[in-house]
N, C-alpha and C positions, 0 to 999 in steps of 0.2 A: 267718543273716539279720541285716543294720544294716537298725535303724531311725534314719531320718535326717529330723528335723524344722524346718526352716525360716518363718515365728517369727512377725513381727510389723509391724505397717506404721512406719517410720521416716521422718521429712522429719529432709533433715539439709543444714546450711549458713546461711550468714548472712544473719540476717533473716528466717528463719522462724516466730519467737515470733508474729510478724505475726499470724498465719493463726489463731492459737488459739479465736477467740469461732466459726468456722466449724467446728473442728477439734471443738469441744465440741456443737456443733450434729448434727455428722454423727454422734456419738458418742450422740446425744440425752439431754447432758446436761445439764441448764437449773438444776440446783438442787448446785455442787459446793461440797464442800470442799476448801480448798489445805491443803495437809501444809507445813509448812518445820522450818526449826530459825530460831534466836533472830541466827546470825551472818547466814542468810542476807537475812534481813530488814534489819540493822544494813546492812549492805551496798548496801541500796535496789532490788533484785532481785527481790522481792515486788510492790515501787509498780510497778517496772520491767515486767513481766509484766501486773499487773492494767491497767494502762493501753493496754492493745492489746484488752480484753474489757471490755464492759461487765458481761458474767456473772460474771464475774472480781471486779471492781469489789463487786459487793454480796455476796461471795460469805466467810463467814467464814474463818477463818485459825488452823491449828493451829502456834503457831512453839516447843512446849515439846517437838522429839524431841530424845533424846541421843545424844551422840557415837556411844553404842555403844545401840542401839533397845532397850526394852524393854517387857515383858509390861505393867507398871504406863501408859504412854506409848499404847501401843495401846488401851489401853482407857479411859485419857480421852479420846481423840481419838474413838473411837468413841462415847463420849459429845456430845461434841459433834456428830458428826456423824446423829446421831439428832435430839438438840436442835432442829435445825434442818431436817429432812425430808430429809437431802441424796440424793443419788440417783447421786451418781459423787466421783472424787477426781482431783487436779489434786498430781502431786508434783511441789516447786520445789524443787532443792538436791544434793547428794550423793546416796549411796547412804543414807544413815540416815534420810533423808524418804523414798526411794523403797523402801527395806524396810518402814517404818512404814507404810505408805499400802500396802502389799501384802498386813499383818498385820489394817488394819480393815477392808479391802473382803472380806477371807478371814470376819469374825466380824461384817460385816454381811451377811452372807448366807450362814452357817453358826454352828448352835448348838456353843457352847462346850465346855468349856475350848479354849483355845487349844495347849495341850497334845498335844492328841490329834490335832493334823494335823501333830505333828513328823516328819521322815522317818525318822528311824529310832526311830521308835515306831509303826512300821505307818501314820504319816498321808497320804503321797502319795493312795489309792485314793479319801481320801473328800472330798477338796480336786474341786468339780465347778467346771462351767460357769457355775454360778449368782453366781461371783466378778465383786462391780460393776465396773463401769467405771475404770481409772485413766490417767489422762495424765501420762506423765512429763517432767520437763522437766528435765537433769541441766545444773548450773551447775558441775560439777569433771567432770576429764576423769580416768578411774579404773578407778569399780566395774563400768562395764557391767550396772548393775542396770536400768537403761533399758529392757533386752531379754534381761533373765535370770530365770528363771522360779521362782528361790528367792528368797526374806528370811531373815536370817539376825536372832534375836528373843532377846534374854535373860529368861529368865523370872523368875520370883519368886525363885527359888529357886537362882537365879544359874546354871545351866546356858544357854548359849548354843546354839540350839539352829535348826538348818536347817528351814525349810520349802518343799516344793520340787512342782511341778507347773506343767504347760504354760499352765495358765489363771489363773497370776500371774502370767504374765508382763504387763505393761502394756498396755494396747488401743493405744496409740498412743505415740513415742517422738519427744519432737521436741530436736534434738540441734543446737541453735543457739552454734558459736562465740562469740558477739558474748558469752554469757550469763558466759564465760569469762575474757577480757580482764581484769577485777578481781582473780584470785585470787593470792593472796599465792605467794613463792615456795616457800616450806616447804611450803606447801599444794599448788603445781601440782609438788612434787618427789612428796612421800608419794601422791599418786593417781594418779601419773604411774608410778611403781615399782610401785603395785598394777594397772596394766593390764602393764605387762610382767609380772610374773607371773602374770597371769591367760592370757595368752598362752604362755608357757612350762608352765605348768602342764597346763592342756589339751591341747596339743601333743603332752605327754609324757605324757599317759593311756594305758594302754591297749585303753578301748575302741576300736572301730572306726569310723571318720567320718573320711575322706581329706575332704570337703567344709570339715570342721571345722579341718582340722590347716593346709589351707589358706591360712583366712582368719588362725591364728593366728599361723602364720609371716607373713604378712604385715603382718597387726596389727606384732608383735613388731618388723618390719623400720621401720616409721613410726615407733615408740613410740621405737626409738634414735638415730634419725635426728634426732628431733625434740625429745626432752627436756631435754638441756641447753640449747638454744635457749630454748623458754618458760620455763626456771626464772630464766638468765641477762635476757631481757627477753620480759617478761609482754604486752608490745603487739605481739609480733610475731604479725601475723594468720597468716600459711600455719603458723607451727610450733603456733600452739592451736587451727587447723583437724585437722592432723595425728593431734595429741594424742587429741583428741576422735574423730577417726575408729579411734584406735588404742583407745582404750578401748572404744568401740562395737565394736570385732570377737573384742575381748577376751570381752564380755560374749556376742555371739554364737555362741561357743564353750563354754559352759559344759556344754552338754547330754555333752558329753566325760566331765566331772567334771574336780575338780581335783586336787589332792595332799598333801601333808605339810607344806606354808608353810599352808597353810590350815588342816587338822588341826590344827595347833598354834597360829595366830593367832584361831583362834574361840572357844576357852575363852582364850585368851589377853584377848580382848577380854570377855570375861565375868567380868573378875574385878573385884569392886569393890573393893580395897584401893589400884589404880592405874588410871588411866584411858588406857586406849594405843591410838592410832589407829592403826587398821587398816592402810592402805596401809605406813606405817612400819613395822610388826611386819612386814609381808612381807618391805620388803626389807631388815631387819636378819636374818631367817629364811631367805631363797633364798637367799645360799654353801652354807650347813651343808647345806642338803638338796640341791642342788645335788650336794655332794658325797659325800653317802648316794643319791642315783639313779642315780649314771654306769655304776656296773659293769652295770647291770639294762636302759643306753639309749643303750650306744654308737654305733648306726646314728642315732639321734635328736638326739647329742648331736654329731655331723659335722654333721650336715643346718643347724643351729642355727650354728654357726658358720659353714660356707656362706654362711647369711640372710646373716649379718652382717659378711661382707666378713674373719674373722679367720681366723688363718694353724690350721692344724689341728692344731697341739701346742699352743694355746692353753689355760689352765686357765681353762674357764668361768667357774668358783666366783670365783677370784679376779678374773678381768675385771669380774665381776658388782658385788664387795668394789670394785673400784678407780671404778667409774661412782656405786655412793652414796656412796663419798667424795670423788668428786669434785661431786658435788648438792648436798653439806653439810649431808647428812642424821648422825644416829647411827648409831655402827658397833656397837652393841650390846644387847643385853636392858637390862643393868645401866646403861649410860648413858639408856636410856630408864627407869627408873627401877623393873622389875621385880625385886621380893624374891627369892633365889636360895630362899629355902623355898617359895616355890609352884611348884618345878621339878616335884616324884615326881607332885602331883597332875594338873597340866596335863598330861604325859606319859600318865597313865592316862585321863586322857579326850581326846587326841587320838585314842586307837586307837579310842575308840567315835564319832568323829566321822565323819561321812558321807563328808565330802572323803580319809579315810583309806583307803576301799576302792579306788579307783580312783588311788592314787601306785603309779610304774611299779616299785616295787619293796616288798615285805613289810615293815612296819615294826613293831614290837612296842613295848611301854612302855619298856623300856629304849633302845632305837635313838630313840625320839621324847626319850629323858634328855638321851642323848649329843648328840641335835641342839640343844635346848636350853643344853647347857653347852657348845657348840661356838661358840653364838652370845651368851652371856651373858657 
C-alpha cells in the first residue's frame, strides 16, 4: 500500500499578500508573531507585509533567525512569543524563518527538549495536532518549506537535525511573486538550485508516489526553463512566477524523501567553523551524487532528460556542472570555503541523516567521503 498525502491550502500569484489580515482571521489568529531574519527586513518586506494587516501592524517581530536555524534562536523567539500571549505565527522570508517558526509553534504547544521530536530520534509519533498556527509567506523561491512538513534545526550541540510530521507543515502558504522581484542574483541562483534538487531528489526516491514524481518532473521542467532568466534579470515577472511555482512543487514533493545532496548538506550546514548556504552546498553537491545514483536509476535518469529536452547520451552530472557555472555560482566545497578536515566527520553523519534512507542507492561513510572529495 502508498500512502499518499496531499498537504495544505496554498494562494499563489501576484498580489495575494493583499488578502492576509482575512487570511489570519480565517485562521483565528488575532494575536501573531512574525518570524524574519535581519536581511529580510533591511530589505523592507516586513513594512511591505505588515501594511496590508492591521494585525500585522501591532504584531511584534522576531528578525534575529540565522542563516542556518538554530536550537538557541528557537527558543528566544519562543520567548517572545509567550511575552507577548501570541496565539499563531506569520513566517516572512526563506526557508530559515519558516523552519524557525515551525521549531516554536512545535515547543509552544509541546513540552521540551526540543530534542526529543527529532526524526530519527523516534520524534515524528509525538509531534501532534496541537502544533499552532503558522502562515508562511516565502519571499526566495527555493526551499519549499511553505508546504513541507520538516524543519531542519541545529541544536546546541551542533548536530543538525530534521524534524518532520504532517502537522508542520504550515496552515496556510501564501506564495506571492511580487514578494520576489528584489532578490539579489546570487540569492535567486542558490534557491533556485535548491528547488531543482529538491525536484530531482524526490523524483529519484524510491518510495512510491507516481502523484509526487509528477509534480517534480514538472517542477524540475519550470525550475530550468526559468533560472537563468531570473538570475540574469530579477524583474522579469513570468520567470519569478515560474521560479516560485517551481520551488512550491519542489516543496510538495518532499513526503518522497530526499537523498544524498541533502544527507551531506545538513551537517554540512551545521557546522559552525564556516557558515554555508544551503541551496549552494546543493548545487556544488548534485554532480558528485548525481553521479554515485546512475547505475541504481537508469529508467529515472532517461525520464529526467526527456523532461528536459536533452539528447539521451547526455552526462547528467556534467550538464548539471555546466548550468551552475554558467549562474556564477561556486564550483566547489573548497571554493565555498569548507576545511577539507571536516570531510571523515560530515561523512559519518550523513549516513545517520534522515535524507540518507531514502537516496536511490546505499551509500555508507565512505561513498558519502568519496562524494565530498569529488566535490571539494
Amino acid at each position: 500500500m502508498a500512502l499518499i498525502t496531499y498537504l495544505t491550502t496554498i494562494k499563489f500569484g501576484f498580489g495575494e499578500i493583499a488578502g492576509i489580515e482575512a487570511d489570519l482571521a480565517g485562521l483565528g489568529v488575532r494575536k501573531p508573531l512574525i518570524i524574519a531574519d535581519k536581511g529580510v527586513v533591511a530589505a523592507g518586506l516586513i513594512a511591505g507585509v505588515q501594511g496590508q494587516s492591521a494585525t500585522l501592524q501591532a504584531a511584534p517581530v522576531f528578525d534575529a533567525t540565522p542563516t542556518n536555524p538554530t536550537e538557541e534562536a528557537v527558543e528566544a523567539a519562543l520567548a517572545l512569543y509567550r511575552q507577548h500571549g501570541c496565539d499563531g505565527l506569520v513566517a516572512i522570508g526563506g526557508g530559515s524563518p519558516i523552519d524557525l517558526a515551525k521549531g516554536v509553534a512545535l515547543l509552544a504547544s509541546h513540552d521540551g527538549p526540543l530534542e526529543s521530536y527529532a526524526a530519527i530520534l523516534g520524534g515524528i509519533p509525538k509531534i501532534t495536532a496541537s502544533v499552532v498556527p503558522v502562515i508562511a509567506v516565502p519571499t526566495t523561491s527555493g526551499t519549499g518549506s511553505e508546504v513541507g512538513r520538516a524543519a531542519l534545526i541545529t541544536l546546541k550541540d551542533g548536530r543538525k537535525l530534521g524534524f518532520i510530521s504532517p502537522h508542520l507543515i504550515p496552515r496556510l502558504a501564501i506564495c506571492d511573486p511580487e514578494l520576489t522581484l528584489g532578490l539579489p542574483a546570487w540569492l535567486t541562483a542558490a534557491t533556485g538550485m535548491d528547488a531543482v534538487t529538491h525536484c530531482i531528489e524526490t523524483y529519484l526516491s524510491p518510495r512510491e508516489n507516481p502523484p509526487a514524481e509528477a509534480i517534480a518532473l514538472d517542477g524540475l521542467k519550470r525550475a530550468i526553463a526559468f533560472i537563468e532568466h531570473a538570475v540574469k534579470d530579477g524583474s522579469d515577472r513570468e520567470a519569478r512566477k515560474e521560479m516560485m511555482m517551481a520551488a512550491l512543487q519542489g516543496g510538495m514533493t518532499f513526503q518522497k524523501g530526499l537523498g544524498a545532496v541533502h544527507a551531506l548538506s545538513h551537517p554540512l550546514g551545521g557546522l559552525k567553523e564556516v557558515s554555508l548556504h544551503h541551496g549552494t552546498l546543493n548545487a556544488v553537491l548534485l554532480p558528485a551524487v548525481l553521479r554515485f545514483n546512475e547505475p541504481e536509476a537508469k529508467t529515472k535518469y532517461a525520464e529526467i532528460r526527456r523532461t528536459l529536452g536533452l539528447a539521451p547520451e547526455t552526462d547528467l552530472a556534467a550538464w548539471i556542472a555546466g548550468l551552475v557555472n554558467r549562474l556564477g555560482m561556486p564550483a566547489s566545497l573548497s571554493q565555498m570555503g569548507l576545511p577539507h578536515a571536516v570531510i571523515p566527520a560530515i561523512a559519518e553523519a550523513a549516513v545517520k541523516d534522515h535524507s540518507s534512507a531514502t537516496n536511490p542507492r546505499a551509500a555508507s561513510a565512505g561513498d558519502y567521503a568519496a562524494m565530498l572529495e569529488a566535490s571539494f
